[in-house]
C-alpha positions in Angstrom: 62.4 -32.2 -21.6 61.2 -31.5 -18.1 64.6 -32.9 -16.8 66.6 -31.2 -18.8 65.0 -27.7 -18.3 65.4 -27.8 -14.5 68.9 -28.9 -14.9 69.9 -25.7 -17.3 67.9 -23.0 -15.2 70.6 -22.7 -12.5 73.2 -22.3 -15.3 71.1 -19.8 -16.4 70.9 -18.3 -13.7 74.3 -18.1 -12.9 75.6 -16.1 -15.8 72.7 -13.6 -15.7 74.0 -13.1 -12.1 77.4 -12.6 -13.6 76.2 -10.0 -16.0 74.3 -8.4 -13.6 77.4 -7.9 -11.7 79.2 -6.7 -14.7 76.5 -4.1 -15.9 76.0 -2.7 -11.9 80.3 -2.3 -12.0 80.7 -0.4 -14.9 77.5 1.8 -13.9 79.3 2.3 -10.8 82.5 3.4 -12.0 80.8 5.7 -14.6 79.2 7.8 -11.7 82.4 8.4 -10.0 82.7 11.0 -12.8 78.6 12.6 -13.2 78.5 16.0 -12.3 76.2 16.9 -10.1 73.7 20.5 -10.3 74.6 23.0 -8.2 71.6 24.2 -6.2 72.1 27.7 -4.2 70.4 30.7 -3.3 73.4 32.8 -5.6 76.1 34.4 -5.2 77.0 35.7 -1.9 77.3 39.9 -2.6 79.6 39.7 0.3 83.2 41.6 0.4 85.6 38.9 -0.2 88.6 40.4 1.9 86.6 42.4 4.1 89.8 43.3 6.0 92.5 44.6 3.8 96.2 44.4 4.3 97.8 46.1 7.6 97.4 49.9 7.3 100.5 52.2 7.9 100.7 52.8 11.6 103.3 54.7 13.6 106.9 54.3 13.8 108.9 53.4 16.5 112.4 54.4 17.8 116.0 52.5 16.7 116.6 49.5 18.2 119.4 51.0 19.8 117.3 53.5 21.6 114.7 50.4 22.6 117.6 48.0 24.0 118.5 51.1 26.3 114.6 51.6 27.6 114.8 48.1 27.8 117.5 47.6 29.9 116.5 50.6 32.1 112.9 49.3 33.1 111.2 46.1 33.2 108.1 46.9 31.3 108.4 49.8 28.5 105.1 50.9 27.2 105.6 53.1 23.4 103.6 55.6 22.8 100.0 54.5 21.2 100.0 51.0 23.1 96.9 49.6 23.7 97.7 46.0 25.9 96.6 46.4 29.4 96.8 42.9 31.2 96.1 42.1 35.2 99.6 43.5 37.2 98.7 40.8 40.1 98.7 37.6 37.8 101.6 38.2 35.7 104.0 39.0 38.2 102.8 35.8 40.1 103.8 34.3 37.2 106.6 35.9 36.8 108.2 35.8 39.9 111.7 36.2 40.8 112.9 35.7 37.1 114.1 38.9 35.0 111.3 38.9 32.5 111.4 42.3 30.4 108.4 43.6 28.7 108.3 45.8 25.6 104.8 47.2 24.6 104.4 48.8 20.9 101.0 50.3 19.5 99.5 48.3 16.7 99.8 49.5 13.0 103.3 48.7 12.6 104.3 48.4 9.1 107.5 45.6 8.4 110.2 47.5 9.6 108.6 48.2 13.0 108.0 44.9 13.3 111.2 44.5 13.0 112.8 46.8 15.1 110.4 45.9 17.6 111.5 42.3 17.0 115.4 42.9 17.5 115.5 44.4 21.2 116.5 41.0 22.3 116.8 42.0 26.0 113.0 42.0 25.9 111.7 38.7 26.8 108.1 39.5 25.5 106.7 42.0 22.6 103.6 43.1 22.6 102.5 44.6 19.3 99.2 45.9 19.3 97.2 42.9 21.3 99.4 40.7 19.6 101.7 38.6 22.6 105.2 36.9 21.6 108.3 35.8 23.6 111.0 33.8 21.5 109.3 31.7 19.3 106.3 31.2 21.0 103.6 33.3 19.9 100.0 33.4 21.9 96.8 33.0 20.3 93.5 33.1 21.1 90.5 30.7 20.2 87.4 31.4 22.2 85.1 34.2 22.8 85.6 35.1 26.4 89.1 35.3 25.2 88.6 37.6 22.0 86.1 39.5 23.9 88.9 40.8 26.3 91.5 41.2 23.4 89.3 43.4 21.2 86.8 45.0 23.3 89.3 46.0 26.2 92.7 45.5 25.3 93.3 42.6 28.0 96.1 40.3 26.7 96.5 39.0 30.4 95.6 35.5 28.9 98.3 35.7 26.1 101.1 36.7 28.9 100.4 34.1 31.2 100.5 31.4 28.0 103.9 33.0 27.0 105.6 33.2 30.8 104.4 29.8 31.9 103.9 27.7 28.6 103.4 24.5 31.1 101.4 25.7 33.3 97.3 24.6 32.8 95.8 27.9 32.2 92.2 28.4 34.4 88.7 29.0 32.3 88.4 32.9 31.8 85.0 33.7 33.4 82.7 35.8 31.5 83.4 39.6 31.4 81.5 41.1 34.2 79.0 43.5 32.6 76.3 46.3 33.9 73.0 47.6 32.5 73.9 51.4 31.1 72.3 54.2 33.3 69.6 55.8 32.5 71.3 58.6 31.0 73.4 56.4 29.1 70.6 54.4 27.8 68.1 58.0 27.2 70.9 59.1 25.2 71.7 56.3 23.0 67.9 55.5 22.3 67.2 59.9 21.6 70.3 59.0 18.6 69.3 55.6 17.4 65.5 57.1 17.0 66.9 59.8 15.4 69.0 58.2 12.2 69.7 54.5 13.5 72.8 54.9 14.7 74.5 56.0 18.5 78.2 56.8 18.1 79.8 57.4 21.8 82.7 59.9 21.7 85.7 58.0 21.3 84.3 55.4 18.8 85.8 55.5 15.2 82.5 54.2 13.4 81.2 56.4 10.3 78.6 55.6 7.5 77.2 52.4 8.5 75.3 50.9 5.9 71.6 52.1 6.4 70.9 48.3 4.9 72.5 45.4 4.3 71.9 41.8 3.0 73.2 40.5 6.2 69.7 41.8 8.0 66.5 42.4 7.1 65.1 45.5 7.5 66.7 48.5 8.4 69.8 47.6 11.2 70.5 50.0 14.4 74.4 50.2 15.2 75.8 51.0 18.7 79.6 51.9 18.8 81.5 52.8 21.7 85.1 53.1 22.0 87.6 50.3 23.7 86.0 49.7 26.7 88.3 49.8 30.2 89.6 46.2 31.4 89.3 47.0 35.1 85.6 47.8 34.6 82.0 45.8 33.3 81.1 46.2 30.0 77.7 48.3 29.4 75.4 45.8 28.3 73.1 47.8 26.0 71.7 45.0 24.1 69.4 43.9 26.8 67.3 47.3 26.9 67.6 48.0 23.4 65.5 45.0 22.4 63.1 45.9 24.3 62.6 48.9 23.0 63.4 47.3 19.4 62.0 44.4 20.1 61.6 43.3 16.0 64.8 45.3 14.6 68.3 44.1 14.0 71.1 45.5 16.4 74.8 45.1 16.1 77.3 46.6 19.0 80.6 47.4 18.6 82.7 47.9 21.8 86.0 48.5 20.2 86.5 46.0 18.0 84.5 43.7 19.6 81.0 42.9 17.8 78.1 41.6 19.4 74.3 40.9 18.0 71.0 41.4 20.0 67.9 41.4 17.7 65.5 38.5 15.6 67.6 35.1 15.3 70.5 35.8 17.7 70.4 32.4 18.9 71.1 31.1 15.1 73.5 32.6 14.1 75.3 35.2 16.4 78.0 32.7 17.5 79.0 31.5 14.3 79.8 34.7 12.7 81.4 36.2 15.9 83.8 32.5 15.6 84.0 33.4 11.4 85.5 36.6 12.1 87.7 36.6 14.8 89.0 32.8 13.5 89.9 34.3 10.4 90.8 38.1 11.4 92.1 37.6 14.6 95.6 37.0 13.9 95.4 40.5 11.3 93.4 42.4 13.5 95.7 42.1 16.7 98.4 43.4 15.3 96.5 46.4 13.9 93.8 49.0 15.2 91.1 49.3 12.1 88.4 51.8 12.0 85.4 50.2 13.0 83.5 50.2 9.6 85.8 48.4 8.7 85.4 45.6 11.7 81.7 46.2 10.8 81.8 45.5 7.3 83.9 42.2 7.7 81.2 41.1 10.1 77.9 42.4 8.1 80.1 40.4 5.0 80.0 37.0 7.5 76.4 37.3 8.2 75.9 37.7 4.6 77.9 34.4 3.7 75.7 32.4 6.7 72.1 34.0 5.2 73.0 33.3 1.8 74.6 29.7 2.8 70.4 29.2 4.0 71.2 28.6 7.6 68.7 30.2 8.4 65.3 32.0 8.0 65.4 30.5 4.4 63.7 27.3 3.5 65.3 24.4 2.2 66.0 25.0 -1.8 64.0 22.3 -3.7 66.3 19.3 -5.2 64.6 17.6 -7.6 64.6 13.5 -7.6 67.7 12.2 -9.0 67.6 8.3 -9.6 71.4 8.0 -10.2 72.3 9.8 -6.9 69.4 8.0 -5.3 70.4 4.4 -6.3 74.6 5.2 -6.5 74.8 4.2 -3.0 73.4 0.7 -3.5 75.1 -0.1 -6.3 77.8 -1.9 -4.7 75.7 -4.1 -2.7 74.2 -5.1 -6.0 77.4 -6.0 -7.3 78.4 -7.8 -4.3 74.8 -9.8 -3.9 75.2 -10.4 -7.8 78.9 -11.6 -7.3 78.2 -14.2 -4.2 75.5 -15.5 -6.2 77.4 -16.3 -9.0 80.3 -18.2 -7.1 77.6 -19.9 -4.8 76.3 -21.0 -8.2 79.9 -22.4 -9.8 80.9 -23.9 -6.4 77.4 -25.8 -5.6 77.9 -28.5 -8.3 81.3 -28.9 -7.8 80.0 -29.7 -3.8 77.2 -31.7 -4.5 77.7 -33.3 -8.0 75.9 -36.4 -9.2 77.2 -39.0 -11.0 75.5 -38.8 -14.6 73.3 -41.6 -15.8 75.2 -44.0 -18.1 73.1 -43.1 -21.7 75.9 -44.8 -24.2 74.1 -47.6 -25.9 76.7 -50.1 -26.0 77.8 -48.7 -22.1 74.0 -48.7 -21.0 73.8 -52.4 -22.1 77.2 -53.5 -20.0 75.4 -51.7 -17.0 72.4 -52.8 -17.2 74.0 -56.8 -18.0 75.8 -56.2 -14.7 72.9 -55.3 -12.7 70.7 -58.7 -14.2 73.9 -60.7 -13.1 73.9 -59.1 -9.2 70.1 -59.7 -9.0 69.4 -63.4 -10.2 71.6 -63.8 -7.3 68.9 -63.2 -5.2 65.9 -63.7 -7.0 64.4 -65.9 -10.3 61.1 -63.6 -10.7 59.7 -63.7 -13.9 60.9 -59.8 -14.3 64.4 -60.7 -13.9 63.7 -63.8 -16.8 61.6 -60.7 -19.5 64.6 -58.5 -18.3 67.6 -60.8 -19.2 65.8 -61.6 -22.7 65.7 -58.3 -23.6 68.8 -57.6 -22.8 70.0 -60.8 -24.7 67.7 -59.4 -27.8 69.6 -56.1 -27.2 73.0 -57.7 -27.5 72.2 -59.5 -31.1 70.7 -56.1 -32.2 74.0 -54.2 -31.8 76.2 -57.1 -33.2 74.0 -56.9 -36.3 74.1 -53.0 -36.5 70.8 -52.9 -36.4 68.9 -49.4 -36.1 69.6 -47.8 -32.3 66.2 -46.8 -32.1 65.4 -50.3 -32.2 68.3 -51.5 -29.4 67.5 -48.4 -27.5 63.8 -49.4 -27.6 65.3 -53.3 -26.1 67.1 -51.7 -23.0 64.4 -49.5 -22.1 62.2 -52.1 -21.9 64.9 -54.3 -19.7 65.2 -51.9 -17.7 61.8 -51.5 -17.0 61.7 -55.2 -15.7 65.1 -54.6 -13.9 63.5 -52.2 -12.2 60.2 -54.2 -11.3 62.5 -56.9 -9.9 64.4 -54.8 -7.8 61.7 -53.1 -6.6 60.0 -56.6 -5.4 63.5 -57.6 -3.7 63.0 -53.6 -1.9 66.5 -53.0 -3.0 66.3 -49.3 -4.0 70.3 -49.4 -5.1 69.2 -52.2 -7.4 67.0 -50.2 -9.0 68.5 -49.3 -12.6 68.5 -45.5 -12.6 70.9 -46.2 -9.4 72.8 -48.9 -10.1 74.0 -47.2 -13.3 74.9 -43.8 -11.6 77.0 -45.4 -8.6 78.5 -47.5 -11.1 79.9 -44.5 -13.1 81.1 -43.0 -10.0 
C-alpha cells in the first residue's frame, strides 16, 4: 500500500499543477476586463478652452498694394506690427541674398492671412510673432524662447531658424533683467496694498479674479505692457515676496506670465510649459487681452492643484487584492506550467522497468533465475527454492486456487533471494532479475 501511494502522489501532483495553471489563466484573462475605481480630488472647475478662437483683428491692404511695398523695400512693417528681432544677426544671416520681409500685426482673421500669405516676393511673413518663409514655419519650445516672443515681441530666434534652416542655432541666454527703482517698486506696492492689483499704463489687464482655485488665499497680480527687446526686464518678483512673503503673485509682462510666491519651485514651470505648449501656436498669431492670458493660466494651475501635485496629500486607495496579485499571476501560470511538463517528461527520462506480477509470467521468471543460479551454487536455498517453484508449476496445471500458487512463488522467491544474496550477486536477486528481464 505504501508502494503504491508514493508511486501515485507525483501523478497527483502533476494534474493539480495543471489545474492550477488552468484556474491562474482564466483569472488572468478575466482581469484584463475589471474596471478599476476612479479615485480623484473632482472635477477640475477649470475653463476648458481658456483661449477662444482668434478674435477679429485689423485688416490689411490688397495683395496688389503689398507686392508693390514689397518690391520697393526689403522689410515692410504694416501698421500694428509687433515683431522686433536683433537688425545685426539677421542680416548676418542674411547676407548678400535678396531676402524680403513683410511684417503684419496679429489678429488677422482668414482672409488676411491670406492676403498676407500671397505677396510671394516676400520671402518671410511675419504675422503677429508668428515667423514663416515657404513652407517652413518657426516654432518655439522653450522658455527663454517664449519669454522673448510674448513678453517683448523678439522673433529674432524664429528668423534666424527660417533664413538659415542648417545652420545649429546657439542657446538663447537668459533675458537680462533689473530690479525696478524705487519709484517703480513704491508705486506698484501703494496699488497692490490698496485692492491687490498694479496695472502699469499700457497693460490691457481688467477684473482679475480677486480668488481663484488655482491659489490659495487671496492672489496679487502685476501687469505691465510688452516690455522693450533692447532693454532688461523689471524683475518685480524678487521685492514683492519680500514684502508678500506668504501671498500668491502672478506677473504678466505682455503676455508673458511669471509666478513668485509659496510653491514656485513646484509647479511654476509646468504650467508656464502647459500654456505656452498648448497656446503658443494660437497666441502668436493673435494679441489677447491679458485676462484672458491670465485666465488660461489660473485654469492650468487649477488642472496641476486639482491633479494633487502638490500641497495635497496622497488620496487614500484602499487595498485591492485583484490589482495586488494581477501582476503575479503569470508567473504562477508559468511555475504551474513547467511543473507540470517536468512532471510528464521525468518518467518518460528515468522509467523503470515494472516488476513482472503475471502469475504464470512471474513463475517463467523466477524458473529462469533458479536455472542461472544453480550454475553457481547448490545451497540448500536454491534446493527449498526450486521445489517451490516445482510445487508452483503442478498448482497452475491443476488450476488450483492463485492464492495458493501465488502463496508458492513468494515463498521461492524468498529463497531465491537468500541464495543470491549468499553468492553477493545483487542482480540475482529476484526483484532485479525479473525487472531487467522485462526490459
Amino acid at each position: 500500500m505504501a508502494e503504491r501511494s508514493r508511486r501515485a502522489w507525483p501523478e497527483l501532483l502533476r494534474w493539480t499543477l495543471l489545474a492550477a495553471a488552468v484556474a491562474v489563466l482564466v483569472v488572468f484573462l478575466l482581469a484584463q476586463h475589471q474596471q478599476t475605481a476612479n479615485i480623484s480630488y473632482g472635477q477640475s472647475p477649470a475653463q476648458r478652452d481658456a483661449i477662444p478662437s482668434e478674435p477679429s483683428g485689423p485688416i490689411v491692404p490688397s495683395v496688389e498694394e503689398m507686392t508693390a511695398m514689397v518690391k520697393a523695400n526689403r522689410v515692410v512693417r504694416l501698421p500694428g506690427s509687433i515683431a522686433t528681432w536683433d537688425d545685426k544677426q539677421v542680416q548676418a544671416a542674411i547676407g548678400t541674398s535678396d531676402v524680403r520681409i513683410l511684417v503684419a500685426p496679429p489678429g488677422l482673421d482668414k482672409e488676411g492671412r491670406k492676403r498676407v500669405n500671397a505677396v510671394d516676393v516676400a520671402n518671410v511673413q511675419v504675422i503677429g510673432t508668428e515667423v514663416s518663409g515657404g513652407i517652413l514655419q518657426a516654432s518655439t519650445d522653450r522658455a527663454t524662447e517664449w519669454i522673448r516672443q510674448f513678453g517683448t515681441g523678439d522673433v529674432t530666434r524664429q528668423l534666424l531658424a527660417i533664413l538659415a534652416p542648417k545652420t545649429d542655432q546657439p542657446e538663447l541666454p537668459a533675458l537680462p533683467r533689473r530690479d525696478p527703482a524705487p519709484a517703480e517698486l513704491a508705486t506698484a506696492l501703494t496699488s497692490l496694498h490698496a485692492d491687490g492689483r498694479y496695472v502699469a499704463p499700457g497693460a490691457t489687464l481688467t477684473d482679475p479674479p480677486a480668488t481663484t482655485p488655482a491659489f490659495p488665499g487671496k492672489p496679487l497680480y502685476v501687469a505691465l505692457p510688452r516690455q522693450p527687446a533692447d532693454q532688461p526686464l523689471v524683475d518685480y518678483g524678487p521685492a514683492l515676496t519680500k514684502e508678500f512673503p506668504d501671498r500668491p503673485i502672478v506677473l504678466l509682462y505682455g503676455s508673458w506670465i511669471e509666478y513668485a510666491g509659496p510653491s514656485a519651485a513646484e509647479f511654476s514651470d509646468i504650467a508656464t510649459a502647459r500654456l505656452y505648449g498648448q497656446f503658443g501656436d494660437r497666441m502668436s498669431k493673435s494679441t489677447y487681452p491679458q485676462g484672458v492670458v491670465l485666465r488660461a493660466y489660473l485654469s492650468g494651475v487649477t488642472d496641476i492643484r486639482y491633479a494633487g501635485l502638490f500641497d495635497r496629500p496622497l488620496p487614500y486607495v484602499p487595498f485591492d487584492p485583484v490589482r495586488v496579485t494581477l501582476p503575479a499571476l503569470p508567473w504562477i501560470f508559468a511555475a504551474c506550467a513547467v511543473g507540470f511538463l517536468v512532471l510528464s517528461v521525468r518518467p518518460a527520462l528515468h522509467r523503470k522497468p515494472r516488476a513482472i506480477t503475471g502469475t504464470p509470467a512471474r513463475l517463467a521468471g523466477l524458473t529462469a533465475l533458479a536455472v542461472e543460479i544453480s550454475g553457481l551454487t547448490h545451497d540448500a536455498s536454491l534446493t527449498r527454492g526450486i521445489g517451490r517453484l516445482t510445487a508452483a508449476q503442478e498448482a497452475l496445471d491443476q488450476k488450483l486456487p492463485d492464492q495458493h500458487v501465488r502463496e508458492l512463488l513468494d515463498a521461492a522467491e524468498t529463497e531465491l533471494d537468500t541464495a543470491a544474496g549468499q553468492l553477493g550477486r545483487d542482480d540475482y536477486r529476484p526483484a532485479t532479475y525479473l525487472r531487467e528481464r522485462l526490459a
